[in-house]
C-alpha positions as CSV (number, residue, x, y, z in Angstrom):
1,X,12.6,140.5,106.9
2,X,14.9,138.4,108.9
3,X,13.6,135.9,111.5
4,X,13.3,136.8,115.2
5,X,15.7,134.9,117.4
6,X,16.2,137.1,120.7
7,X,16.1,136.9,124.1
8,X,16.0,138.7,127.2
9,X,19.0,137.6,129.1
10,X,18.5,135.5,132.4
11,X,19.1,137.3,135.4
12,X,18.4,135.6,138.8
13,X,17.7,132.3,138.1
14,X,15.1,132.0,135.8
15,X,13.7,135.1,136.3
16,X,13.4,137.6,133.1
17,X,14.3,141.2,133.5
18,X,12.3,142.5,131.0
19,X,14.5,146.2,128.9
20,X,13.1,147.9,126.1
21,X,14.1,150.7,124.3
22,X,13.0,152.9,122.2
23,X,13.6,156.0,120.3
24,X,11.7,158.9,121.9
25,X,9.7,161.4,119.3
26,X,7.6,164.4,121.3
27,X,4.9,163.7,119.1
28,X,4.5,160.2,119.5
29,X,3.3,159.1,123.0
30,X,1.8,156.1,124.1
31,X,-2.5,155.8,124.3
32,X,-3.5,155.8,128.3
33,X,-6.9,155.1,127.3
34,X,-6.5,151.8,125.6
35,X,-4.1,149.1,125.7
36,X,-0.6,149.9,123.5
37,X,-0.6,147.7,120.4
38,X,2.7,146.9,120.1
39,X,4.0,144.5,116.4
40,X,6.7,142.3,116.4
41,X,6.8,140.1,113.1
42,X,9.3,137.3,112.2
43,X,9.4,134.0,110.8
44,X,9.4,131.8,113.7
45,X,11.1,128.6,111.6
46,X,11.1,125.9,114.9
47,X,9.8,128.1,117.3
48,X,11.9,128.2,120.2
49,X,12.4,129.8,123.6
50,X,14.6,132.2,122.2
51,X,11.6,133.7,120.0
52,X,9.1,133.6,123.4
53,X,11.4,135.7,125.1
54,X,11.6,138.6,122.6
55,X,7.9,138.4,122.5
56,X,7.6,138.5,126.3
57,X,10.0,141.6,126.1
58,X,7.4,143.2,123.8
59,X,4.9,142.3,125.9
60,X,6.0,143.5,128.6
61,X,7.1,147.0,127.2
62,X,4.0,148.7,128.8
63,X,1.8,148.1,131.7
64,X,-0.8,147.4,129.5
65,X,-0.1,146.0,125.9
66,X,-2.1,144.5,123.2
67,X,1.0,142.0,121.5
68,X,0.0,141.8,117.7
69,X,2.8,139.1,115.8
70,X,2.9,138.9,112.2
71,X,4.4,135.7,110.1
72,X,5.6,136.0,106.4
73,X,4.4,133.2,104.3
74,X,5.9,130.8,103.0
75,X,5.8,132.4,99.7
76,X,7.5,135.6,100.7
77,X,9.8,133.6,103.1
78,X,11.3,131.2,100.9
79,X,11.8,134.5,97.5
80,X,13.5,136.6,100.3
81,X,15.4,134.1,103.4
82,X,14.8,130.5,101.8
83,X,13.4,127.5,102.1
84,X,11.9,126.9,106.3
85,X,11.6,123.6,108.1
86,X,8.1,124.3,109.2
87,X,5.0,125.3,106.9
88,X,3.8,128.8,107.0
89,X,0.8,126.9,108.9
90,X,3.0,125.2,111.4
91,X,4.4,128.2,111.9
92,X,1.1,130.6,112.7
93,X,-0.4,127.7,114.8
94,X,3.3,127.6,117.1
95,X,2.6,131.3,117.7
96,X,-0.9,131.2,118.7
97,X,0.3,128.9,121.6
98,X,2.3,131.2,122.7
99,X,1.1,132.7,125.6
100,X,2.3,136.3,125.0
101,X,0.8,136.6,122.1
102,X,-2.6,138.5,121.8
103,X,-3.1,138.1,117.6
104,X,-1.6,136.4,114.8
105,X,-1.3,138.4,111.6
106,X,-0.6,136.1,108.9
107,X,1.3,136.5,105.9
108,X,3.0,139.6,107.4
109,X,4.6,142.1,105.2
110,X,8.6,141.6,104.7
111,X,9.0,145.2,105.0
112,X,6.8,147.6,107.4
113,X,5.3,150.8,105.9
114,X,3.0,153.5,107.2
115,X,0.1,152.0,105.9
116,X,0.0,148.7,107.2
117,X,1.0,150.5,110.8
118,X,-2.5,152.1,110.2
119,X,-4.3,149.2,108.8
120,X,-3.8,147.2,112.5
121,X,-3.2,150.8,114.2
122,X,-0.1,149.2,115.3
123,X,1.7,152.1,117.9
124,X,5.4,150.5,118.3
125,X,7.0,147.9,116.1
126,X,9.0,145.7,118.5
127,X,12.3,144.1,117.5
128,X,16.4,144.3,118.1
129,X,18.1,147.0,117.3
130,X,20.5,145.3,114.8
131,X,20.3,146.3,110.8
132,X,18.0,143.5,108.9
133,X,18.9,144.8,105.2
134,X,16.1,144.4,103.2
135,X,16.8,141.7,100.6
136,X,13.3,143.2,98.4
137,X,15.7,146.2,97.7
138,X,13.2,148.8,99.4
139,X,15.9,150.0,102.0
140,X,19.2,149.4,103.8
141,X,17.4,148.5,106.8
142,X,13.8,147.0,107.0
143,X,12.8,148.3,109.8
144,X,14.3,151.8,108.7
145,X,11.0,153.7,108.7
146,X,10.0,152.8,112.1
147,X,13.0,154.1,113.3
148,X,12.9,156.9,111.4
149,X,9.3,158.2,112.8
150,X,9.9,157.0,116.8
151,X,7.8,154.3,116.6
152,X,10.9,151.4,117.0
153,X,10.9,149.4,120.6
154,X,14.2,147.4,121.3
155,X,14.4,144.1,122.5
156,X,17.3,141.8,122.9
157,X,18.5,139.0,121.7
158,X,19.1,135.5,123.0
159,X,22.7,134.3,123.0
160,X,23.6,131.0,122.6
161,X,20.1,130.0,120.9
162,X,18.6,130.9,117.3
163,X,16.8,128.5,114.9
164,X,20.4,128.1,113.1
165,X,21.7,126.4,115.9
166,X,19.2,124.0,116.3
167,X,19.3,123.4,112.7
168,X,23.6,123.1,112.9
169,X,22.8,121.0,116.3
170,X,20.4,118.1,114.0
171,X,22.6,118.1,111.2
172,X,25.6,117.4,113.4
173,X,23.9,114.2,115.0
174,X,22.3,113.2,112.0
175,X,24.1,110.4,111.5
176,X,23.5,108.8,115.2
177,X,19.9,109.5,114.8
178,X,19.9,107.8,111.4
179,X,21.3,104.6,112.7
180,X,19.4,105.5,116.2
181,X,16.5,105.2,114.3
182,X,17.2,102.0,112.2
183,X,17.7,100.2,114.9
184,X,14.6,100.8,116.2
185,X,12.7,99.2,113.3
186,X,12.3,102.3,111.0
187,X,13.1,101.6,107.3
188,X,15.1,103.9,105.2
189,X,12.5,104.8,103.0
190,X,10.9,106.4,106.3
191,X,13.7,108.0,107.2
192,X,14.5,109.0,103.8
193,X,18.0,108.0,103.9
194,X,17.3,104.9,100.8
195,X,21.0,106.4,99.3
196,X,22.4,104.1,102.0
197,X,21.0,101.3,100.7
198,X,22.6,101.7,97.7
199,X,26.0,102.2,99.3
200,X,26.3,99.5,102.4
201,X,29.6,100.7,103.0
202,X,28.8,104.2,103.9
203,X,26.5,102.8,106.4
204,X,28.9,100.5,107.6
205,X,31.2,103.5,108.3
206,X,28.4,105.1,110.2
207,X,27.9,102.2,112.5
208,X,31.5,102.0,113.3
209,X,32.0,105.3,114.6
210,X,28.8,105.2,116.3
211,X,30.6,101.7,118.2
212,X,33.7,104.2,118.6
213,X,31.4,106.9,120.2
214,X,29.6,104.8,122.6
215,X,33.0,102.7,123.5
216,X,34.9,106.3,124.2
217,X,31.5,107.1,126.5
218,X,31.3,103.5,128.5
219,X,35.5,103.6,128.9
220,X,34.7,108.0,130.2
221,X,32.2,106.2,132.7
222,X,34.2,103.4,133.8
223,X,37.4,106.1,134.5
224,X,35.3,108.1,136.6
225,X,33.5,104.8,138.2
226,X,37.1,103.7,139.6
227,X,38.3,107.3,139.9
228,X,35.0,107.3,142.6
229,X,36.1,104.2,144.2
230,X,39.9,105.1,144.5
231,X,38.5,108.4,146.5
232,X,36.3,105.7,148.7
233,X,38.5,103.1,149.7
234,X,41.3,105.9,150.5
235,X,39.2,107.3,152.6
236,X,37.5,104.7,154.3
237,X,41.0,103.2,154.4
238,X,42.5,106.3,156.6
239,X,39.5,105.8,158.8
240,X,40.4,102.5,159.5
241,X,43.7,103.2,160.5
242,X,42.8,105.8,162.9
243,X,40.2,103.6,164.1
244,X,43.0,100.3,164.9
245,X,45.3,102.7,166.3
246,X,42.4,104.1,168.6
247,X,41.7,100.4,169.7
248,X,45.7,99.1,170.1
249,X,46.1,102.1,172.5
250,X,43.0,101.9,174.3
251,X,44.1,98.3,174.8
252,X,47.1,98.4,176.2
253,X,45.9,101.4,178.1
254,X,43.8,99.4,179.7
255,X,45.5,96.2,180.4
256,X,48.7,98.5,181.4
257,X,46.8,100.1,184.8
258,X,46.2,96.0,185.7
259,X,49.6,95.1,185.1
260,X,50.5,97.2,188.4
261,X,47.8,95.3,190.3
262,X,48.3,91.6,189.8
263,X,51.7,89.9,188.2
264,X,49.5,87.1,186.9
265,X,48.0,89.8,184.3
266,X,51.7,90.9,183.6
267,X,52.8,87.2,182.7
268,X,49.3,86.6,180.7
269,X,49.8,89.6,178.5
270,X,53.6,89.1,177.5
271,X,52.8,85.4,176.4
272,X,49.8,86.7,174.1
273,X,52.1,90.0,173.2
274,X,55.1,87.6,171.8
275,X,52.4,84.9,170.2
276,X,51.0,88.2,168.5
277,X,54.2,89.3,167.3
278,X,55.4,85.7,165.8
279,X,53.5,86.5,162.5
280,X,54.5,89.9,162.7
281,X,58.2,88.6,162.4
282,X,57.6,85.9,160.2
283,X,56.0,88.6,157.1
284,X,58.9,91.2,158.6
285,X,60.5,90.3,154.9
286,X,57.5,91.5,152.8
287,X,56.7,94.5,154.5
288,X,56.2,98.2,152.5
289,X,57.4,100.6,155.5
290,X,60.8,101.7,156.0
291,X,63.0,99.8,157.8
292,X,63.6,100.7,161.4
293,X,66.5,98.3,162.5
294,X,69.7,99.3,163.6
295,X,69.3,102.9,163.2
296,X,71.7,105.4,164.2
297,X,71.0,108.7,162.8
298,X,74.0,110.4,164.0
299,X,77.0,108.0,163.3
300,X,75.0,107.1,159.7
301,X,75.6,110.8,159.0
302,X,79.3,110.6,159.8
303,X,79.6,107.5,157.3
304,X,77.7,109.4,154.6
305,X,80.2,112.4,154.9
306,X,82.6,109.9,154.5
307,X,81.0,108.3,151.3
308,X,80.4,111.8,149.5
309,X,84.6,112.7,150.0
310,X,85.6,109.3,149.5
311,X,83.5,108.2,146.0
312,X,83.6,111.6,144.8
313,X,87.8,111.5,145.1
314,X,87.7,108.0,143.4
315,X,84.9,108.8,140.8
316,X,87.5,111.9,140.1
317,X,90.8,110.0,139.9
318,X,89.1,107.1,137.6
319,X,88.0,109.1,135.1
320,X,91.0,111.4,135.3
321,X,93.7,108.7,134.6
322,X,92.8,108.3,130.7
323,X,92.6,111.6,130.3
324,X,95.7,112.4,132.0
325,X,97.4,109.5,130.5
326,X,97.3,110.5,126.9
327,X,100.1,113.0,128.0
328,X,102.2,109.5,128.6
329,X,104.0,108.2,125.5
330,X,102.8,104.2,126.9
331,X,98.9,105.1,127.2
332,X,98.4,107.2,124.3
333,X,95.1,105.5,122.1
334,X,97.4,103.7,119.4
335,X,99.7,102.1,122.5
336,X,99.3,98.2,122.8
337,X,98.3,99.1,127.0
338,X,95.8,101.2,125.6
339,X,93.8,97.8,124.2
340,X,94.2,96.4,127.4
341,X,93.1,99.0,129.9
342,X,90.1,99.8,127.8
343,X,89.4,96.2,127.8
344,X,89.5,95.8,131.7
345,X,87.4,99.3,131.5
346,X,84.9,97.4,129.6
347,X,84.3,94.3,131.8
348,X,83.9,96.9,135.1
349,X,80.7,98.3,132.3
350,X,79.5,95.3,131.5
351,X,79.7,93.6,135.1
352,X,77.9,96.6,135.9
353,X,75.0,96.1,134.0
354,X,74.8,92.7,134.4
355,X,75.8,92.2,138.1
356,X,74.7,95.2,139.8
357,X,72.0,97.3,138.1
358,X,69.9,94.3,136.2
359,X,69.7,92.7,139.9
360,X,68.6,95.4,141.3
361,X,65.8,96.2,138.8
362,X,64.6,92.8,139.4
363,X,64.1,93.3,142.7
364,X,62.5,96.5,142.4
365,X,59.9,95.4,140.0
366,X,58.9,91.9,141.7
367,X,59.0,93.3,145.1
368,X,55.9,92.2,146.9
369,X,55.1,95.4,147.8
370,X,53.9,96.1,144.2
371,X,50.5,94.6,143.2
372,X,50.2,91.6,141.4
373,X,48.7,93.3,138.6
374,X,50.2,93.9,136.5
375,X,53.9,94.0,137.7
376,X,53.0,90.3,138.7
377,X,51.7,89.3,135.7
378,X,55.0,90.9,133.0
379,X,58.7,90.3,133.3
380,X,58.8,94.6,132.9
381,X,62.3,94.4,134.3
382,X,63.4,92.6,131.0
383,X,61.1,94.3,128.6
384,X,62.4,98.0,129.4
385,X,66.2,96.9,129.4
386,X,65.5,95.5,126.1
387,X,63.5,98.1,125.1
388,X,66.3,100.8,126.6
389,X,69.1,98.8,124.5
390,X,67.3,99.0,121.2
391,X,66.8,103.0,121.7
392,X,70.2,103.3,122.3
393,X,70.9,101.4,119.2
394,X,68.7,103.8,117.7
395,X,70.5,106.9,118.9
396,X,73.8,105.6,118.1
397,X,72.5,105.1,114.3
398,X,71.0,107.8,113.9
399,X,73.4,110.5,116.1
400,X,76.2,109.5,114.2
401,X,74.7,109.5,110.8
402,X,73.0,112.7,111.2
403,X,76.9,113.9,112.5
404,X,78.5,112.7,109.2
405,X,75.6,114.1,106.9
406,X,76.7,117.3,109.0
407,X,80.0,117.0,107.9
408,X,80.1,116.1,104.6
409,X,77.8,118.7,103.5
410,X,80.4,121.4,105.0
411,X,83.5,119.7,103.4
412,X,84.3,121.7,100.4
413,X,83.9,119.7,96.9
414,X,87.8,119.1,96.4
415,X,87.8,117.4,99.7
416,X,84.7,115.3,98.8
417,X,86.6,113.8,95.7
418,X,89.7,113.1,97.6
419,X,87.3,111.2,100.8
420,X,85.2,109.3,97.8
421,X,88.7,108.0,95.5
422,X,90.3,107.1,99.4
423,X,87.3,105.1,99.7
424,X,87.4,103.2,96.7
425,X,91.0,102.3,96.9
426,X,90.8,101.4,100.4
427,X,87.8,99.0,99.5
428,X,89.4,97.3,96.4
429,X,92.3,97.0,99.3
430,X,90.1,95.5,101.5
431,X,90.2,97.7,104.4
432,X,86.8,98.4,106.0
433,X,85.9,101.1,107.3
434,X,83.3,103.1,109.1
435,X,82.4,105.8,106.4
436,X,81.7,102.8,104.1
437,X,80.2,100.5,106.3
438,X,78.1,103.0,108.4
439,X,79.2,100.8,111.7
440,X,83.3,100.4,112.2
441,X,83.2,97.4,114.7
442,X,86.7,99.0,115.3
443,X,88.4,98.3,111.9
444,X,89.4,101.9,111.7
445,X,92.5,102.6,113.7
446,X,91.1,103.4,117.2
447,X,93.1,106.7,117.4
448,X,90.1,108.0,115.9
449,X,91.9,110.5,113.5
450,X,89.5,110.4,111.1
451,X,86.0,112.5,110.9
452,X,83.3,110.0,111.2
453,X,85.4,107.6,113.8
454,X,85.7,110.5,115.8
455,X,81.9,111.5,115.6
456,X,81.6,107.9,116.6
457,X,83.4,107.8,119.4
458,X,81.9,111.1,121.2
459,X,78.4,109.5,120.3
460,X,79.4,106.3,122.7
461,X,80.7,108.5,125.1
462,X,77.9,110.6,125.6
463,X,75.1,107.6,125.6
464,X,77.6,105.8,128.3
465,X,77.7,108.9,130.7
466,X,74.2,108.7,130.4
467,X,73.5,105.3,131.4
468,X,76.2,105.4,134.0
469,X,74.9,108.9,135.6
470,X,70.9,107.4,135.8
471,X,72.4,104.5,137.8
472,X,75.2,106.5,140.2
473,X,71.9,108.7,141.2
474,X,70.1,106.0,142.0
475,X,72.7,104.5,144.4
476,X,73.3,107.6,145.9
477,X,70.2,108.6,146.5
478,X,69.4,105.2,148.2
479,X,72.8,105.2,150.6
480,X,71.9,109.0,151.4
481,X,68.5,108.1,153.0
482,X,69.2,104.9,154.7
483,X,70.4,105.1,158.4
484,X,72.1,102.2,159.1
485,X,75.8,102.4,159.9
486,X,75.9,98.7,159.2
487,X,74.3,99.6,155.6
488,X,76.5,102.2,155.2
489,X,79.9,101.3,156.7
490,X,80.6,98.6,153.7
491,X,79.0,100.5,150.7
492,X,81.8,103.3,151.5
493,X,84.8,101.3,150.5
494,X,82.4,99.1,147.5
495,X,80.8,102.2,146.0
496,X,84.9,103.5,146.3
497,X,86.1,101.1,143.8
498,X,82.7,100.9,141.9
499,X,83.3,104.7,140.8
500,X,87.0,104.3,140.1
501,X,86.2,101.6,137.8
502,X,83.1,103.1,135.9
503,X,85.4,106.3,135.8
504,X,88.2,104.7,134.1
505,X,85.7,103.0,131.6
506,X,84.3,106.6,131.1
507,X,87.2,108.4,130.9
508,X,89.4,106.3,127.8
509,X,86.0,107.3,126.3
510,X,86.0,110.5,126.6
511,X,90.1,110.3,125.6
512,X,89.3,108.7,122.2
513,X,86.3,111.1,121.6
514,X,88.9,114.2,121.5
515,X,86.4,116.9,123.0
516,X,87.6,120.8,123.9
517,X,89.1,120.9,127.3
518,X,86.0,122.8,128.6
519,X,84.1,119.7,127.5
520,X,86.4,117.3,128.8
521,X,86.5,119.2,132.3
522,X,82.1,119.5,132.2
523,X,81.9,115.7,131.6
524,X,84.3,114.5,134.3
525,X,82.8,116.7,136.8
526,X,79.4,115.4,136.0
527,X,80.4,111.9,136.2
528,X,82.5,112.4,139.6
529,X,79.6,115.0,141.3
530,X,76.4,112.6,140.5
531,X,76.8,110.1,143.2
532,X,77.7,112.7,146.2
533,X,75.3,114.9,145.0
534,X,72.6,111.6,144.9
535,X,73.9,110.8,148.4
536,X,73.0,114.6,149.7
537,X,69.4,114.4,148.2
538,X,69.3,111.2,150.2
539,X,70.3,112.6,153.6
540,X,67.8,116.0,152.5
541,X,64.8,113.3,151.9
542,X,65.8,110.7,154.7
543,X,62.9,111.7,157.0
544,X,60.2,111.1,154.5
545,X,62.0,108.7,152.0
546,X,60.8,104.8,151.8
547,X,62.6,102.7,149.6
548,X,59.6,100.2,149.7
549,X,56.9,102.3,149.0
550,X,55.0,101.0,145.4
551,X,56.3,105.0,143.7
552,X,59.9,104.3,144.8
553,X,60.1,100.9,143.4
554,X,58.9,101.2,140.4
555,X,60.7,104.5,139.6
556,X,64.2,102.6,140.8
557,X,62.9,99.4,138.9
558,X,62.2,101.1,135.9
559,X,65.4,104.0,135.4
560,X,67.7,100.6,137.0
561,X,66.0,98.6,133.8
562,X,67.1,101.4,131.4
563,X,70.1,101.9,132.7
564,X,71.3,98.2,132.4
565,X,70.0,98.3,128.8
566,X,72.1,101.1,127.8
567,X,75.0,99.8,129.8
568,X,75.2,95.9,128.3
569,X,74.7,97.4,124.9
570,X,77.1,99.8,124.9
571,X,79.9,97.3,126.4
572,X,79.1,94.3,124.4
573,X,78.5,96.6,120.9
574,X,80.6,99.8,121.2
575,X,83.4,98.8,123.3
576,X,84.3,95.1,123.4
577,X,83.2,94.3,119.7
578,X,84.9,97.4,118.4
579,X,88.2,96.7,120.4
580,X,88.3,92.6,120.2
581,X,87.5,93.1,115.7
582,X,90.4,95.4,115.8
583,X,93.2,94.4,113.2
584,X,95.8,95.1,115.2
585,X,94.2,92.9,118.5
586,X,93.3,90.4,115.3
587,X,96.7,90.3,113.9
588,X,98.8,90.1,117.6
589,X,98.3,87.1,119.2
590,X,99.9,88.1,122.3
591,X,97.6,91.8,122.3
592,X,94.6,89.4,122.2
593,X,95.4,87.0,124.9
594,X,96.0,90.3,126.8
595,X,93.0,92.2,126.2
596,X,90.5,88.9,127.0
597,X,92.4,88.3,130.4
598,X,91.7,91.7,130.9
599,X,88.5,91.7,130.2
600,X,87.9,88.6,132.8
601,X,90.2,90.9,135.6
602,X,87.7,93.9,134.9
603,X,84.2,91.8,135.1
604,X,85.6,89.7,138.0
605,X,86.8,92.5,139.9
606,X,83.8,94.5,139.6
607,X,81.2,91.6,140.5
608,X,83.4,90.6,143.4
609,X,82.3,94.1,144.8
610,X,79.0,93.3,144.2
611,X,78.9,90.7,147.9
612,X,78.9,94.3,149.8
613,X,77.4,96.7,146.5
C-alpha cells in the first residue's frame, strides 16, 4: 500500500477548501444515525503537513465523521515499499497527535478487503484517486475493491510536498549539515560520518565548497547592500537639487524686489554675486556639464553642413587615388612611387595613432569627471591599446592562417606538389617567403601575385578599416554635437586633410589586397560615409549629448584606446616593416632614402594637423 502524501490545495490564504469524491452506489448510503466512519491508511514515514491535509479532507467529508487511520508495520512496510526513516512506533504516535484523527489502527492491512471493512465497520475508505498497484500481487490496484463496491472517497493530493522530497531535500544539504554540525562540537562518530576520518581530503573538499557557498551568499548580500544604497543616494541626491534650486531662486527673488528700492542693496549684492562666482570660474576647467560658451546653434549648423560635404569629398578622393592609380603605368604596386606613396600613407596611420587618437584616450580616461576609483588608480588608456594591439596580432595570425589552410585544402594534388618543390628551391635559394615563414615582413614581391600574400594583404586591410572607421565615428560624432562655430570652423579644413590622408593609407591597401569591384566600391564608401554619417548623429543627439558626462568618457576613452592599438600595430607591423624589409627597398639605396623621407613627410604632415585636430 503506498504512503499517503496529499493535500487539499490552498485556496484563500490559508484557508482549506475541503472536495471529496466519491463513487455513488444506490445501495450504499451514508448512516444519519451515527457518525460516518470513514478509513484512510498510509505509512506516514516523517509525517508532514501534506499527510494532515488528506486527513482533514477525510475528515471533513461528512458533517459528522468518525476518522479511523490505519499504519502498516514496519514489517509489512519495509517487504512491500522499503526500509522508513521513522519506526512503526514513531509513526502511530505522530498520528495520534494529529488532531483529525479519531483512532489509530495499527499494523494496518497493505491491501483492504471486505472483512477488515466489517471488522472496524469502516463505511468509506478515504484516499486519492490515483492507481497504488499492489506490490503483494493481490490486484492491479489496492484499493480496487473499494472502488469496486462504492465505498471509495477521493481526496487530493499535495503538490510540491511528499515524504520524498523531504527525504531528496536532507540528502541534498547533507554535506553543509555534516560540517554544520562538526563545527558545533559533534564528533563523527555521532554523526556517523567516521568514513571521513579516514579520508581528510574528502572532508577538506566539503569545507571548501561550503567557504565557496557562504562567500557566493555574503558577495549576493553585499550586491544588493550597494544596489540599496545606489537607489538612496540617487534619490536623496535629486532631492537635493530641487531643494538648492528652490533656495537660489527664492534668493534672488527676494533680494531682486530690494534692488528696485535702495541702490546700496544693488551694489551689496553684485560684489557678493562676483566674489561667489570667483570659485565658480576658477573649477570652470573640471566641470562634468556641457559646455555653454560661445554657442551659436544656427551658424554651427551651417559649418557642420560644411564639414559633412567637405570630409566626405576628401575621405572619397583619398581613398580613391590608389585605386584609381593602378590604371597608371607609374603607380601600379611593383612601381618604385608605389614604395613611396605607401610609405607617406603609413606615417599619416601611425601619426594617427600616436598623435591624435592615443591623446585623446588619455584625456578621456583621466578626465576628472570620472571617479578616482578605479580610473584613477590604472593607466586603462594603455592597458586596452595594448591589449587592442595584441588582438589584432591575434586576428592577423590566425585570419590568415585559417585563409591559407582554406586554400590549400582546395588546390588539387598536382598543384600541391608543384607549391611544395617551389618552396624547397626557393629556400635552398634563400628567398623567404610568407608560405614558409607564416609572416612575409614583405619579402614576397608586394604585387601580391601569389595566394597567401594576397590573403595577407586583404587581412591588413580589413583590420585597418576597422580601426580607422571606430576612430572617424568618434570624431564625428563629437564635431556633430558641439555648437561652437569657433570649435567647428577649424576642425572643417583639419578633419579635410585628416581623411584624405587616412584614405590614401586605406586605399593602397585595399589596391594590393585585389578585392571584386563590388568589394572595392562597399569599402571605400564605408570609409568615406563614417565620419559624415558620425557628424549627423551628432547634430540628431546635440540637445541631450555631453561630452563630459562619466558614460561618454569612458566609452570615447575606451573605443579611442582600441583604436590606437590597432592603428600603431598595424603601421609599425603590416605596413612599415613589410615595406622598409622589402628586397627591392633593401637592395636600392636611393628607393630607401625615398621611402624614409617619406615616411617623416607623412607623420609630420599629419601631426602638424593635430594643433587644430
Amino acid at each position: 500500500m503506498a504512503e499517503t502524501q496529499h493535500k487539499e490545495k490552498m485556496v484563500n490564504g490559508n484557508s482549506c477548501e475541503v472536495s471529496c469524491h466519491s463513487n455513488p452506489d444506490p445501495s450504499t448510503q451514508p448512516p444519519s444515525d451515527r457518525p460516518v466512519r470513514v478509513y484512510a491508511d498510509g505509512i506516514y514515514d516523517l509525517f508532514h503537513f501534506g499527510h494532515a491535509r488528506s486527513l482533514e479532507q477525510a475528515k471533513k467529508a461528512f458533517p459528522n465523521t468518525y476518522l479511523l487511520v490505519g499504519c502498516c508495520n514496519d514489517e509489512i512496510t519495509h517487504k512491500y515499499k522499503g526500509k522508513t526513516v521513522m519506526t512503526e512506533e514513531e509513526r502511530y504516535e505522530s498520528l495520534r497527535h494529529c488532531k483529525w484523527v479519531d483512532e489509530v489502527i495499527p499494523g494496518a492491512p497493505w491491501v483492504i478487503d471486505q472483512e477488515f471493512l466489517d471488522k472496524h465497520n469502516i463505511d468509506y475508505v478515504a484516499h486519492d484517486s490515483l492507481p497504488y498497484a499492489d506490490a503483494s500481487g493481490a490486484g492491479k490496484d489496492v484499493y480496487e475493491f473499494v472502488k469496486k463496491v462504492g465505498r471509495f472517497k477521493e481526496t487530493r493530493r499535495t503538490d510540491g510536498i511528499s515524504t520524498s522530497d523531504i527525504i531528496m531535500r536532507i540528502v541534498k544539504d547533507y554535506n553543509q549539515y555534516v560540517l554544520r554540525n562538526l563545527d558545533r562540537g559533534y564528533s563523527r562518530k555521532e554523526l556517523g560520518v567516521s568514513y571521513v576520518k579516514a579520508c581528510s581530503c574528502i572532508e577538506k573538499r566539503l569545507r571548501v565548497n561550503m567557504r565557496l557557498k557562504k562567500l557566493q551568499e555574503k558577495v549576493k548580500e553585499q550586491q544588493e547592500k550597494v544596489g540599496e544604497k545606489i537607489q538612496i543616494v540617487a534619490m536623496h541626491r535629486n532631492e537635493w537639487v530641487e531643494n538648492a534650486d528652490r533656495w537660489v531662486a527664492g534668493f534672488l527673488e527676494m533680494f531682486e524686489e530690494g534692488c528696485h528700492k535702495m541702490n546700496f542693496i544693488k551694489f551689496y549684492l553684485t560684489f557678493i554675486c562676483l566674489l561667489l562666482l570667483l570659485p565658480t570660474l576658477a573649477l570652470a576647467e573640471c566641470t562634468c556639464d556641457a559646455g555653454g560658451e560661445g554657442k551659436n546653434k544656427s551658424e554651427a549648423l551651417k559649418y557642420k553642413a560644411i564639414a559633412i560635404a567637405s570630409i566626405l569629398f576628401a575621405g572619397a578622393v583619398g581613398v580613391c587615388l590608389p585605386i584609381l592609380g593602378k590604371t597608371i603605368p607609374v603607380l601600379r604596386p611593383e612601381k618604385t612611387i608605389f614604395f613611396i606613396i605607401k610609405a607617406f600613407a603609413a606615417g599619416v596611420i601611425l601619426s594617427t595613432g600616436f598623435i591624435h587618437v592615443l591623446p585623446d584616450a588619455f584625456d578621456s580616461l583621466t578626465s576628472p569627471c570620472l571617479g578616482e576609483n578605479p580610473w584613477g588608480k590604472f593607466p586603462f588608456t594603455g592597458f586596452v591599446a595594448m591589449m587592442s594591439a595584441i588582438g589584432t596580432l591575434m586576428v592577423d595570425c590566425l585570419a590568415s592562417s585559417y585563409y591559407t589552410r582554406l586554400h590549400l585544402n582546395k588546390a588539387q594534388p598536382e598543384e600541391r606538389g608543384d607549391e611544395e618543390k617551389a618552396a624547397v628551391e626557393a629556400h635552398e635559394g634563400h628567398v623567404h617567403t610568407h608560405a614558409t615563414h607564416g609572416h612575409s615582413h614583405g619579402l614576397v614581391d608586394s604585387s601580391g601575385s601569389g595566394p597567401s600574400q594576397l590573403i595577407r594583404h586583404r587581412v591588413i586591410t580589413q583590420v585597418l578599416e576597422l580601426g580607422i572607421v571606430v576612430h572617424s565615428v568618434i570624431i564625428g560624432v563629437s564635431l556633430g554635437a558641439s555648437e561652437s562655430p569657433e570649435t567647428i570652423r577649424p576642425l572643417v579644413a583639419a578633419l579635410s586633410f585628416h581623411q584624405f590622408f587616412e584614405g590614401m593609407g586605406l586605399g593602397g591597401c585595399i589596391t594590393q589586397a585585389k578585392f571584386k569591384t563590388k568589394t572595392i566600391v562597399i569599402m571605400a564608401l564605408f570609409f568615406s560615409l563614417t565620419t559624415p554619417v558620425g557628424i549627423a548623429i551628432g547634430i540628431g543627439i546635440s540637445n541631450v549629448y555631453n561630452e563630459n558626462s562619466p558614460k561618454a568618457l569612458i566609452v570615447e576613452g575606451i573605443f579611442n584606446a582600441a583604436s590606437a592599438g590597432i592603428l600603431i600595430y598595424m603601421a609599425l607591423v603590416d605596413l612599415l616593416a613589410a615595406d622598409f624589409m622589402h628586397p627591392k627597398v633593401q637592395s636600392n639605396g636611393a628607393l630607401q632614402f625615398g621611402v624614409n623621407v617619406s615616411l617623416l613627410i607623412g607623420a609630420g604632415c599629419m601631426s602638424l594637423l593635430a594643433k587644430w585636430a
